[in-house]
C-alpha positions in Angstrom: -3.1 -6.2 35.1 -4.3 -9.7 33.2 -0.5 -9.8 32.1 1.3 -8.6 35.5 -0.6 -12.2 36.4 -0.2 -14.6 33.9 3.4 -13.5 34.3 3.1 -14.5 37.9 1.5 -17.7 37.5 4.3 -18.4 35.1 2.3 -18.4 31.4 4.9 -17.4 29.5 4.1 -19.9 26.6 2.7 -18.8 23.1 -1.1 -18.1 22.6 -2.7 -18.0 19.5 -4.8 -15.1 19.1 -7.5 -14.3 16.0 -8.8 -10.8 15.0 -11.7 -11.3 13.4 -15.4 -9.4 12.9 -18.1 -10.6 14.9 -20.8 -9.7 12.5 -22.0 -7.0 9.4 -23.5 -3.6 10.0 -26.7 -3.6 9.0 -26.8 -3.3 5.5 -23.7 -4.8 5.0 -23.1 -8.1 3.1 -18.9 -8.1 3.0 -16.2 -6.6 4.7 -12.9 -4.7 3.4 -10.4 -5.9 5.2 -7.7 -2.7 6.2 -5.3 -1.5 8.6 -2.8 -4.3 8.3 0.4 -1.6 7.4 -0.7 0.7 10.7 -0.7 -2.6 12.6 2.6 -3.9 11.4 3.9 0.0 12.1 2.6 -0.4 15.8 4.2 -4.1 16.4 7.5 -2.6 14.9 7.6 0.1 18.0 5.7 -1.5 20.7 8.2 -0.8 23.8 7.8 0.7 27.2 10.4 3.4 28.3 12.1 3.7 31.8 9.2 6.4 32.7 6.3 4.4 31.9 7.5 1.2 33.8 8.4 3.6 37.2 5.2 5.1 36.8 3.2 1.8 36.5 5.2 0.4 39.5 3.9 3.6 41.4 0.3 3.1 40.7 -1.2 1.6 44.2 -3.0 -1.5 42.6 0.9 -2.7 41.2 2.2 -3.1 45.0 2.4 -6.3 45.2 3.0 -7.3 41.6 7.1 -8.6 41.4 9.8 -6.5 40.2 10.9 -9.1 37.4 7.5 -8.0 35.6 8.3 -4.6 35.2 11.8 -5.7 34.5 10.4 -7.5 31.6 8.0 -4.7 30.6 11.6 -2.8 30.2 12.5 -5.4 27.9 9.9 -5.8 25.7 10.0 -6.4 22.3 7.2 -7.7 20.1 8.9 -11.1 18.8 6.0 -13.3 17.8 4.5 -14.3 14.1 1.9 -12.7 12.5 -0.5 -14.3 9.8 -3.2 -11.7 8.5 -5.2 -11.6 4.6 -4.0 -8.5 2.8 -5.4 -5.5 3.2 -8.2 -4.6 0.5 -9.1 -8.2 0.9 -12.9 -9.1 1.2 -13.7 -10.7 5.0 -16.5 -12.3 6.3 -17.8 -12.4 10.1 -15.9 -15.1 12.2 -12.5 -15.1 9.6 -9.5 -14.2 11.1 -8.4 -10.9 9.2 -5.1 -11.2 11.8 -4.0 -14.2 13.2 -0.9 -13.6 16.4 1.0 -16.5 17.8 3.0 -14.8 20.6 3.7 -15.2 23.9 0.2 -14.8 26.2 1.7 -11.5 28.1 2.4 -9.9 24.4 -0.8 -10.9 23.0 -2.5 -9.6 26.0 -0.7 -6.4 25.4 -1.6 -6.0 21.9 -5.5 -6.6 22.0 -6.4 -3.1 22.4 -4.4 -1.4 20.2 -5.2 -4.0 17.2 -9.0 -3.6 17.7 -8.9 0.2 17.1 -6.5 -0.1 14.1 -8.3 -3.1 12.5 -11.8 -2.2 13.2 -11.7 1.5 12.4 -10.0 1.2 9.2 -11.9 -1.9 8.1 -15.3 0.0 8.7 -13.9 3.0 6.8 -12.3 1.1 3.8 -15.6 -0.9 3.7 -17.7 2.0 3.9 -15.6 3.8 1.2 -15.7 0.8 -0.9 -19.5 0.8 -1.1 -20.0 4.3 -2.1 -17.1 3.6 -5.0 -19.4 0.8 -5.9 -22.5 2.3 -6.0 -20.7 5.7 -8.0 -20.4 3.8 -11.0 -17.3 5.5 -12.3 -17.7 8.8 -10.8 -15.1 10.2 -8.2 -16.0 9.6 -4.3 -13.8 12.2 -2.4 -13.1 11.7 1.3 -13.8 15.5 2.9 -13.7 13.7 6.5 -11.6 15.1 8.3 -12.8 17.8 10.3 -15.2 15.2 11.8 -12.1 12.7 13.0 -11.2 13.3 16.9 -7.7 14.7 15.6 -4.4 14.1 13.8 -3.8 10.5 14.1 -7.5 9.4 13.4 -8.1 11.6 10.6 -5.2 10.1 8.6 -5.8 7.2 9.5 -8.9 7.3 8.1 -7.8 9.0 5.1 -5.2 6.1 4.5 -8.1 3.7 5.0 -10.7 5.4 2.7 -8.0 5.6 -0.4 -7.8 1.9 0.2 -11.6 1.3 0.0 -11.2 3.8 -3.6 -11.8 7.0 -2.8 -10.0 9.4 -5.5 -8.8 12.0 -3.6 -8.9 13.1 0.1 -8.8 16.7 1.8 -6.2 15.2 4.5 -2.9 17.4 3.4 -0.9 14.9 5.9 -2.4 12.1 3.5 -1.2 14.0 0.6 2.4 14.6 2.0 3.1 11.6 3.9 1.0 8.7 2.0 1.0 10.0 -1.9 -2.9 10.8 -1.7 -4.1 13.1 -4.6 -4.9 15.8 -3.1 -8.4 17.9 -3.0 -10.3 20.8 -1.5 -12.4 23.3 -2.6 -12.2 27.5 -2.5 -14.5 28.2 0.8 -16.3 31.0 1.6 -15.0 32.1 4.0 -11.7 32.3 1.3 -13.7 35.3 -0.6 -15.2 36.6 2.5 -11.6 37.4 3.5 -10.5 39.4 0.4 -14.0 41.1 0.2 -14.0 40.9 -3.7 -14.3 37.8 -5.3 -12.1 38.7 -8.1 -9.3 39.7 -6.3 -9.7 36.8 -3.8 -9.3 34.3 -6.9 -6.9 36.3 -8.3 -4.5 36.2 -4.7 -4.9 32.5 -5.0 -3.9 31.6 -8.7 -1.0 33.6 -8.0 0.3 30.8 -5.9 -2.0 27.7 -7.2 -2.6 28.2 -10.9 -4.8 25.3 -12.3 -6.3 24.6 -9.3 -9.4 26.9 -9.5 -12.1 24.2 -7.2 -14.9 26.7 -5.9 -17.5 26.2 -4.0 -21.1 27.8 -4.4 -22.8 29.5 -1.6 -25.2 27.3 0.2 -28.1 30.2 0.2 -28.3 30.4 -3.4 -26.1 28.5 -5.3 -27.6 28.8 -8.7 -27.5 33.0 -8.0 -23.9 32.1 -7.2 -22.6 30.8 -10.7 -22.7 34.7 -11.5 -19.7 35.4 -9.6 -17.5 33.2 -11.3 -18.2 34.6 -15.0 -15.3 37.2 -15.1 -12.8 34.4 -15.0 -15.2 31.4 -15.9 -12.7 29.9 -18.5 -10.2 29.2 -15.5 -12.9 27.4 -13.3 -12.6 23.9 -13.2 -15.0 23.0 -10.4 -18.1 23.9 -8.8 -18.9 22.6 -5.1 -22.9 22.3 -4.3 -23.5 21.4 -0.7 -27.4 20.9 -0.1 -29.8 18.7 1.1 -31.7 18.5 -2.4 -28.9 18.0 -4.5 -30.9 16.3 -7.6 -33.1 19.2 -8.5 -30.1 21.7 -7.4 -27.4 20.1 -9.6 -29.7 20.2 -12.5 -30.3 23.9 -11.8 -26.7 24.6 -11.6 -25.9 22.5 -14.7 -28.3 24.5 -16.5 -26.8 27.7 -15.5 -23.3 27.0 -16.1 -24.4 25.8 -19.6 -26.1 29.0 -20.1 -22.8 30.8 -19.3 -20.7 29.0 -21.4 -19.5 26.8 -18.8 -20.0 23.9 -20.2 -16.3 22.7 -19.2 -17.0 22.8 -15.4 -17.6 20.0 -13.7 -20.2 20.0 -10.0 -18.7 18.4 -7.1 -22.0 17.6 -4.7 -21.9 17.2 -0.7 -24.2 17.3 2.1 -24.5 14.7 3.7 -24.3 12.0 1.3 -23.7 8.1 2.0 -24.0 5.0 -0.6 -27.7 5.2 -0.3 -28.2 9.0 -1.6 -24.9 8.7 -3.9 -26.8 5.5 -5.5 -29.9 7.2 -6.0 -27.9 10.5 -7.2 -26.0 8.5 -9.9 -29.0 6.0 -11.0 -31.6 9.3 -11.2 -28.9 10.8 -14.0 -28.2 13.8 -11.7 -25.3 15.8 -13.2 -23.0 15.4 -10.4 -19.2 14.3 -11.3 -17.3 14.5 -7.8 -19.4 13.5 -4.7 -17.6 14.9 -1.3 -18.4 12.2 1.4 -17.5 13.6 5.3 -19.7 12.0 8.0 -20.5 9.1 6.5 -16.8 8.0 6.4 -15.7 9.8 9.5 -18.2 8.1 11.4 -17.8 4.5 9.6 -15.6 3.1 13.0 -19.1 3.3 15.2 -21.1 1.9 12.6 -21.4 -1.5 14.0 -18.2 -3.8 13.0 -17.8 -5.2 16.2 -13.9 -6.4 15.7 -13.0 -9.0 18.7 -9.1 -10.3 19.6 -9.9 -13.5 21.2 -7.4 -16.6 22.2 -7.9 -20.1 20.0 -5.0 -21.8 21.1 -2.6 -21.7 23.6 0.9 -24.1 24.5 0.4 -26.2 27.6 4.0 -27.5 28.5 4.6 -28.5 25.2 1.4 -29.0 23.9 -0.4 -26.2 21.8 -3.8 -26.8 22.6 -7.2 -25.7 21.1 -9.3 -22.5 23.3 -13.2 -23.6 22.8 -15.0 -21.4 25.8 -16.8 -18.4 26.4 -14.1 -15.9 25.9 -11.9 -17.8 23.0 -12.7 -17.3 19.6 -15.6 -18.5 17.6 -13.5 -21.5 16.4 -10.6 -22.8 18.3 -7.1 -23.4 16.8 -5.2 -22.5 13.9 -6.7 -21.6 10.7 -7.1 -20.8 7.2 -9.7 -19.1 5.4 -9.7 -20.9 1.9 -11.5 -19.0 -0.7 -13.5 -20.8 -3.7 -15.1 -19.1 -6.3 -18.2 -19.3 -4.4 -17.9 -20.2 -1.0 -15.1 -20.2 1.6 -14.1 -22.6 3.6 -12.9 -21.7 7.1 -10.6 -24.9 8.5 -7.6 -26.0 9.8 -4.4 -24.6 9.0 -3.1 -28.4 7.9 -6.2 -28.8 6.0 -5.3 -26.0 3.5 -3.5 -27.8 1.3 -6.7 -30.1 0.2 -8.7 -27.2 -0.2 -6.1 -25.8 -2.7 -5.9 -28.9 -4.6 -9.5 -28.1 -5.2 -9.4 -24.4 -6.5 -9.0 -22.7 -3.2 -6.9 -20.3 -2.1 -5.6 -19.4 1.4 -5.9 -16.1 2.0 -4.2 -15.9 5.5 -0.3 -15.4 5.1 2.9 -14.9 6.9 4.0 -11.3 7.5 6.2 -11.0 10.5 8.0 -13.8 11.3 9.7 -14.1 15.4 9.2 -10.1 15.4 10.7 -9.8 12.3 8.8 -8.1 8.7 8.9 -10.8 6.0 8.8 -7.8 3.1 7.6 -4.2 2.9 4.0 -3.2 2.9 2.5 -3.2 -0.7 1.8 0.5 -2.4 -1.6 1.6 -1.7 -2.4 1.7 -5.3 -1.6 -2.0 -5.2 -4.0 -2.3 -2.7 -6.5 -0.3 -3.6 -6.3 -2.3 -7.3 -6.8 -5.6 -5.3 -10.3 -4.5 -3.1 -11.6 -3.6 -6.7 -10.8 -7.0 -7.8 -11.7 -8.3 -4.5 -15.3 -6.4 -4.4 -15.7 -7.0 -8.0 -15.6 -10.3 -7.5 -18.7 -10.6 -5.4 -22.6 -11.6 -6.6 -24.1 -8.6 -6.9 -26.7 -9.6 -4.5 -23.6 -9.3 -1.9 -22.7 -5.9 -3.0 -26.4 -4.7 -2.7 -25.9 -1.9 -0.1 -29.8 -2.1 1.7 -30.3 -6.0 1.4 -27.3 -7.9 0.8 -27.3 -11.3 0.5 -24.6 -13.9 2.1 -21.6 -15.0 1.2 -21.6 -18.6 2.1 -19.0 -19.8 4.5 -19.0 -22.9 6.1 -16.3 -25.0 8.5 -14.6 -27.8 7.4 -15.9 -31.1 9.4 -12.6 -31.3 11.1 -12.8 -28.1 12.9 -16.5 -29.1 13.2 -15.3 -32.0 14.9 -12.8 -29.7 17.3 -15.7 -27.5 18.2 -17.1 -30.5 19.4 -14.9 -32.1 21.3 -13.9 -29.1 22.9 -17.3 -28.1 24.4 
């Protein structure tokens, strides 16, 4: 509806729109910035076929709206520039992760769309990113797919949690489509089948040899290593999924030493987030893998709060600086210009003395009138940069209960615009 009108009134100009994070979840002191690539992706098909157009001219509230808008709907083609940090790069509230100069009606279009790809992988990858931080070397799995409202959102959320370091994901489309190491475990329900654990393992390294990943049963897992000892040279993995996984690794461990499984690693689940991995890994529990569902699943409601608000728009030949309830936090264009200890949010002609003191600009072209300016990155690149990236970071930011802040400040000439705009 806002675009059937502005193309009405005739605002057909270009708009300047930034993506950006309103704030941290609790808890939080950084953001990892992802879903860039999916963006890009969507941007690249964004077009309205002959049936959506007819069936939007139907709809009773479109009566009065002019045929040359749905004749331009039919025409569509994203052709605008596109400015965004890389994905894996650290953010801070009020930064533009994306920056869109297009005209109003396809910026208008866009909003929705951008917020769920931007916010929901960004939480995810930042989510992810803590619990690798907090790991300290051991593997984070992402098991979160089951708790994704379907296909599209569970890889996407697979994608976004390898980016934030996760080693391995249960996501076979991941694996197939995205080069994801694979990883899942022998369920229950697996043995249940067959009726005989030894046949049941048996069936299956018929047709996956080396890939013998079991998992314990919940009731008694300890009582459980016992099943495995007939072929416990071939067992790689044990899974553990409790609530008390401390005192019942250490159990398990003992057992499998016992046994002469020495050689088996325990992957641990239940539940766990950065909070219980950190205490798991700092308490010397003898856990190698930790299998992380909810906790990523459920990163995207976790409080991110992405916006896509106007910060500049062309009047007749004029681009003019947005500063109301409604724009963005900071009218204009910008460029977030990272120091080693501080960055500086300014201008986008003000870059250039910033660099000359150690900064760098982190916002940079990527589509250019519609157009790609290169092909994404491979994820491993990306996922090496957010380790740089988060690295990088006072550990008082990386703190995961009471972070400390970043400092980011404005320079006084966008000060100044602030001012005179209000």
């Amino acid at each position: 509806m806002l675009a059937a009108v502005y193309h009405a009134d005739g605002l057909w100009g270009d708009a300047t729109f930034d993506l950006y994070a309103r704030g941290l979840p609790d808890g939080h002191g950084y953001l990892v910035a992802a879903g860039l690539g999916t963006l890009l992706d969507h941007l690249d098909a964004l077009a309205f076929t002959e049936e959506e157009v007819e069936l939007l001219r139907q709809e009773p509230r479109f009566a009065k709206v002019a045929p040359s808008f749905f004749d331009a709907l039919k025409r569509f083609r994203f052709r605008g520039d596109v400015w965004a940090v890389p994905e894996g790069t650290v953010v801070f509230p009020g930064e533009p992760i994306v920056r869109v100069t297009a005209p109003l009606l396809a910026c208008t279009l866009l909003e929705t769309r951008a917020i769920q790809l931007v916010s929901a992988a960004t939480a995810i990858a930042t989510r992810a990113a803590r619990m690798v931080d907090v790991a300290k070397g051991h593997a984070v799995l992402d098991f979160g797919s089951r708790r994704c409202a379907g296909p599209e959102a569970a890889l996407l959320a697979a994608r976004a949690a390898y980016v934030g370091g996760v080693s391995a994901t249960t996501n076979a489309l991941a694996a197939l489509h995205l080069g994801i190491p694979p990883m899942g475990t022998m369920a229950d329900t697996f043995l249940a089948a067959y009726g005989d654990d030894r046949l049941a393992f048996e069936a299956f390294r018929l047709h996956f040899p080396g890939l013998s990943h079991l998992s314990l049963p919940d009731d008694d897992p300890v009582d459980g290593v016992k099943r495995f000892l007939p072929f416990k040279k071939e067992v790689q993995t044990v899974r553990i999924d409790h609530e008390d996984l401390d005192r019942v690794s250490r159990q398990v461990r003992a057992a499998l030493d016992r046994n002469g499984m020495q050689h088996v690693r325990i992957l641990g689940s239940g539940h766990l987030d950065e909070a219980r991995i950190r205490k798991l890994v700092d308490g010397g529990a003898p856990i190698q893998l930790f299998a992380v569902g909810r906790a990523l699943a459920a990163a995207s409601d976790q409080g991110t709060r992405v916006a896509f608000r106007i910060a500049e728009m062309m009047r007749g030949t004029s681009a003019t600086p947005v500063a109301r309830a409604g724009s963005a936090p900071y009218p204009g264009r910008k460029q977030i210009c990272r120091h080693a200890d501080r960055d500086v949010l300014c201008l986008e002609h003000e870059a250039w003395g910033q660099e000359r003191m150690g900064a760098v600009s982190l916002l940079r072209p990527v589509v250019r009138e519609g157009m790609r300016l290169a092909a994404d990155p491979p994820l491993a690149q990306v996922r090496q940069h957010r380790a740089t990236q988060v690295a990088a970071l006072p550990s008082s930011v990386r703190d995961i209960e009471r972070p400390g802040a970043w400092p980011v400040s404005i320079s006084d000439a966008l000060a100044n615009l602030v001012l005179a705009a209000t």
